[in-house]
C-alpha positions in Angstrom: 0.0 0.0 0.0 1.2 3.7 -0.6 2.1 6.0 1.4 -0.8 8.3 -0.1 -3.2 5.8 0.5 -2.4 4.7 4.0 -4.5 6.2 6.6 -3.2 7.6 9.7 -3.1 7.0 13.1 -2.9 8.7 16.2 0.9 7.7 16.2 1.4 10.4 14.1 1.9 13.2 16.0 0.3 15.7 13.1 -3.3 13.6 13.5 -3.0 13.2 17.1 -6.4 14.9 17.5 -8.1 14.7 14.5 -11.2 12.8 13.5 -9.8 10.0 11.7 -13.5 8.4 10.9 -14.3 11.3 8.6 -10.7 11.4 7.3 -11.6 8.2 6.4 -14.2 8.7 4.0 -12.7 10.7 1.8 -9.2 9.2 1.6 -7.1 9.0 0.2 -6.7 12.9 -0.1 -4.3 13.5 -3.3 -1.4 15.6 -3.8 -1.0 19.0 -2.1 -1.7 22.1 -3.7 1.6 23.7 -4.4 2.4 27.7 -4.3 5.6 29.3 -6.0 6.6 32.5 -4.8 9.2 33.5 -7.2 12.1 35.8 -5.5 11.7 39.5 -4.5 7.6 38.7 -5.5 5.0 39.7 -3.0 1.9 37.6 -3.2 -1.4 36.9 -1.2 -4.0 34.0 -0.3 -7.2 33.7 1.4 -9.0 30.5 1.9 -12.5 30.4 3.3 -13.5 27.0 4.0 -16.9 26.9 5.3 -17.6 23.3 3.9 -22.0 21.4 4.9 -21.8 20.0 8.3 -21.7 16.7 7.4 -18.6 17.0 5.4 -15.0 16.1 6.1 -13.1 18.7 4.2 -8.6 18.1 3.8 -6.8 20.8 2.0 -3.2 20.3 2.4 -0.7 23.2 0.9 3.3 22.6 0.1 4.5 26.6 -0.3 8.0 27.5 -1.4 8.6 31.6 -1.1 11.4 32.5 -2.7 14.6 35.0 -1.7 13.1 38.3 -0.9 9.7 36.9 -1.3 6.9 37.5 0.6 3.6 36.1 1.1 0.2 36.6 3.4 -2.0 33.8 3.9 -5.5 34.5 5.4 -7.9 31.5 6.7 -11.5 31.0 7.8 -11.9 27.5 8.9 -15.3 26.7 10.3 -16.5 24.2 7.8 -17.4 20.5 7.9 -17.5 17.7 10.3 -13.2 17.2 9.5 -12.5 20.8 8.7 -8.4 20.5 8.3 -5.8 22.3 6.7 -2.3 22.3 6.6 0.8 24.7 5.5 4.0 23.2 4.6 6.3 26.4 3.7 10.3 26.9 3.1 11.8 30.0 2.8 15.0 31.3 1.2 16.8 34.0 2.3 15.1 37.1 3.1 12.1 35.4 2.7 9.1 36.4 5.1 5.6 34.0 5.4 2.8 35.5 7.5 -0.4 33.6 8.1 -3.4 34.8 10.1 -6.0 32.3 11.3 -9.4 32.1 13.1 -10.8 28.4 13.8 -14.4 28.0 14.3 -16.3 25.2 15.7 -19.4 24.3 16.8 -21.6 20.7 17.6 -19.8 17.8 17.5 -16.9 19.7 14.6 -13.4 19.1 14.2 -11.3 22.3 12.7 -7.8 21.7 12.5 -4.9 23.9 11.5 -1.3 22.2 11.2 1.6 24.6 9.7 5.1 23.6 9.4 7.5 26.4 8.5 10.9 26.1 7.6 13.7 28.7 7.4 16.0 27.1 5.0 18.2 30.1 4.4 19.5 33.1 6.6 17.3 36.3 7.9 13.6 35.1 6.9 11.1 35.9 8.5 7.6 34.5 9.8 4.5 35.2 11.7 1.7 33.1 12.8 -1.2 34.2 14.5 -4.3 31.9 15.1 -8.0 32.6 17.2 -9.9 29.4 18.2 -13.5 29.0 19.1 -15.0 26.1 20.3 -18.8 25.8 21.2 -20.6 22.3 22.1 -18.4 19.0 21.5 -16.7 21.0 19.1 -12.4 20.4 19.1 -9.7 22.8 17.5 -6.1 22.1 17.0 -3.8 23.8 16.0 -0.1 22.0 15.6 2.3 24.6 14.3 6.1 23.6 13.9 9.0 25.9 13.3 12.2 24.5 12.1 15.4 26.6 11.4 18.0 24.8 9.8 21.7 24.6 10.0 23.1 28.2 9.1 19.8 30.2 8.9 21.4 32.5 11.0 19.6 35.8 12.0 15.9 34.0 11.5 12.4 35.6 12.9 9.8 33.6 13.9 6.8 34.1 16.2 3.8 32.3 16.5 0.6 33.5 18.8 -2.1 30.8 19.6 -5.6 32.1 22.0 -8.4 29.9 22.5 -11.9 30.7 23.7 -13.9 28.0 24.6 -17.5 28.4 25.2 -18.8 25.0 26.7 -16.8 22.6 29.1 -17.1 19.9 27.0 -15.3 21.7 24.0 -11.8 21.2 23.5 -9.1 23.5 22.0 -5.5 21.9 21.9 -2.2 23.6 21.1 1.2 22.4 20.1 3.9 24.8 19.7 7.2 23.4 18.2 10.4 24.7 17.7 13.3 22.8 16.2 16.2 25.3 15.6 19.6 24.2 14.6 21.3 27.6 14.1 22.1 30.0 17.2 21.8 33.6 16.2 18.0 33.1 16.1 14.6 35.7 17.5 12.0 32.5 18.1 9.1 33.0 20.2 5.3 31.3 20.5 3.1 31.6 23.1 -0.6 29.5 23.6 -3.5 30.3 25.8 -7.2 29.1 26.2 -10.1 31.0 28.1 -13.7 31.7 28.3 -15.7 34.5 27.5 -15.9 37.5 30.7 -19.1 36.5 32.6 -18.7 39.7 34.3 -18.5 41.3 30.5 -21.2 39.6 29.5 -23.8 40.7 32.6 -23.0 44.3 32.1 -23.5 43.9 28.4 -27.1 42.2 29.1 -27.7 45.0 32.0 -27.4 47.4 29.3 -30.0 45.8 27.3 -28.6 43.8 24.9 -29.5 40.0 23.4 -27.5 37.8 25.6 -26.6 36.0 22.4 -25.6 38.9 20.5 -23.3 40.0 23.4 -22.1 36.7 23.1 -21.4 37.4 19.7 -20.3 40.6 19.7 -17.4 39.7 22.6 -16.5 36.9 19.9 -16.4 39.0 17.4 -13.7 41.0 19.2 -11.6 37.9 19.7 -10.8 37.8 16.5 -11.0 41.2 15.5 -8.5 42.3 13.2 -7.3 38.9 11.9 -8.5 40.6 8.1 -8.5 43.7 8.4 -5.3 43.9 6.4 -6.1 41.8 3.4 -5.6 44.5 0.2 -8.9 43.1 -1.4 -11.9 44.8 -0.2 -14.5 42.5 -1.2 -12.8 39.3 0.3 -12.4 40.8 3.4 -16.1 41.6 3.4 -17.0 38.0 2.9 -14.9 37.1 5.4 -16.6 39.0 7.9 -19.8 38.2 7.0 -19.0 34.4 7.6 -17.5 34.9 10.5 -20.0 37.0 11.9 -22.6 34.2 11.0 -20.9 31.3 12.3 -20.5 33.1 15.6 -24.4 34.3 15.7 -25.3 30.8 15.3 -23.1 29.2 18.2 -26.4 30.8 20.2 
C-alpha cells in the first residue's frame, strides 16, 4: 500500500487529534496544492473553508517563497465535520511567510490547522497568528512547527495561539514546536485558552442587549483584526460576513 493511501493514526503526531472516521471517508486525499513564490515577489492568499456540516473537508498546501519573497496567507476554517488544513512552507533568504488564522467550531466539529514552517536560508522571517473558538463537543487544534535549519542565522519567527472556549465539553488543543539548529536566532510562541468575561457579559445584558448577540459581539472581538489587512476589499467583506454568521449561530 502507498504512502498516499495509507491512513493515519494517532501515532502520528500531526493527526493526534483529529477525526480520523471522517478522514476516512474521503481518503485517500491526493497531492498538495503547491504555491511558488518566485524571488523579491509579494503575493497573497485567502482561503474560506466553510464546507456542509456533514462534510470532512482536507486541503493540504506545500509553499516554497522565494529569496526576498513574501507572502500573506488569510484563513476562515469553520466548515465540515473534519474541517483540516495544513501549511508546509520553506523559505530562502530574506524570505518572510505571514499567516493569520481564526478556527471555528461548533456541535460535534473538528477544525484543525497544522503549519510547518521552515527557514531554509539566513534572515527570513515569519509570523503566525491563530484565534480558536470552540462551542458544544466542538475540538480545535492547531499543531504549528517551526524549524530553522543549520546556518539560517539571523531567522524571525513568532507564532501567537488564544483559544476561547464556550462550553466545558469543548476542546481547543495547542502544540507549539520549535526545532532550531542555528544559534543567532529571534523565536518565540506563546498558547493560551479562556472563556468568555461573565462579568463582561452581565454588564452587556444589563445594558439591554441579546445575551446571544453580546455573546457574539465579545467573539467577534476575539478575532477582531485577523482581516483587516487583506488589500482586497470585497474578500475581506465576505470574510466577515461568515465569521459574523458562524458566531451568531453558536447561540
Amino acid at each position: 500500500m502507498s504512502a498516499l493511501a495509507r491512513l493515519p493514526t494517532r501515532r502520528d503526531e500531526a493527526w493526534r487529534y483529529s477525526d480520523l472516521d471522517a478522514a476516512a471517508r474521503i481518503w485517500p486525499v491526493g497531492e498538495p496544492e503547491r504555491l511558488v513564490v518566485a524571488p523579491g515577489e509579494s503575493r497573497a492568499m485567502s482561503l474560506l473553508q466553510d464546507a456542509a456540516s456533514g462534510e470532512a473537508v482536507i486541503r493540504d498546501h506545500r509553499i516554497e517563497i522565494g529569496a526576498g519573497g513574501s507572502l500573506a496567507v488569510h484563513l476562515l476554517d469553520m466548515g465540515g465535520m473534519l474541517g483540516r488544513v495544513t501549511f508546509d512552507v520553506t523559505l530562502a533568504r530574506g524570505a518572510h511567510f505571514e499567516l493569520k488564522a481564526a478556527l471555528i467550531g461548533a456541535g460535534a466539529q473538528t477544525i484543525e490547522l497544522v503549519t510547518t514552517v521552515t527557514h531554509a536560508e539566513p534572515e527570513a522571517t515569519s509570523e503566525q497568528i491563530v484565534r480558536a473558538i470552540a462551542a458544544g463537543q466542538a475540538t480545535t487544534s492547531y499543531l504549528g512547527q517551526i524549524k530553522v535549519a543549520r546556518g539560517a542565522q539571523k531567522t524571525d519567527a513568532a507564532q501567537s495561539f488564544k483559544a476561547m472556549l464556550l462550553d466545558r465539553t469543548a476542546t481547543a488543543n495547542a502544540k507549539p514546536e520549535l526545532e532550531i539548529f542555528a544559534d543567532d536566532v529571534k523565536c518565540a510562541h506563546g498558547a493560551s485558552v479562556g472563556e468568555l468575561d461573565r462579568t463582561a457579559l452581565f454588564y452587556m445584558a444589563s445594558r439591554g442587549l441579546d445575551p446571544a448577540r453580546a455573546r457574539a459581539l465579545m467573539l467577534e472581538a476575539f478575532i477582531a483584526g485577523l482581516f483587516d489587512d487583506m488589500a482586497d476589499e470585497a474578500e475581506r467583506a465576505r470574510f466577515d460576513a461568515a465569521a459574523r454568521a458562524k458566531l451568531e449561530a453558536l447561540g
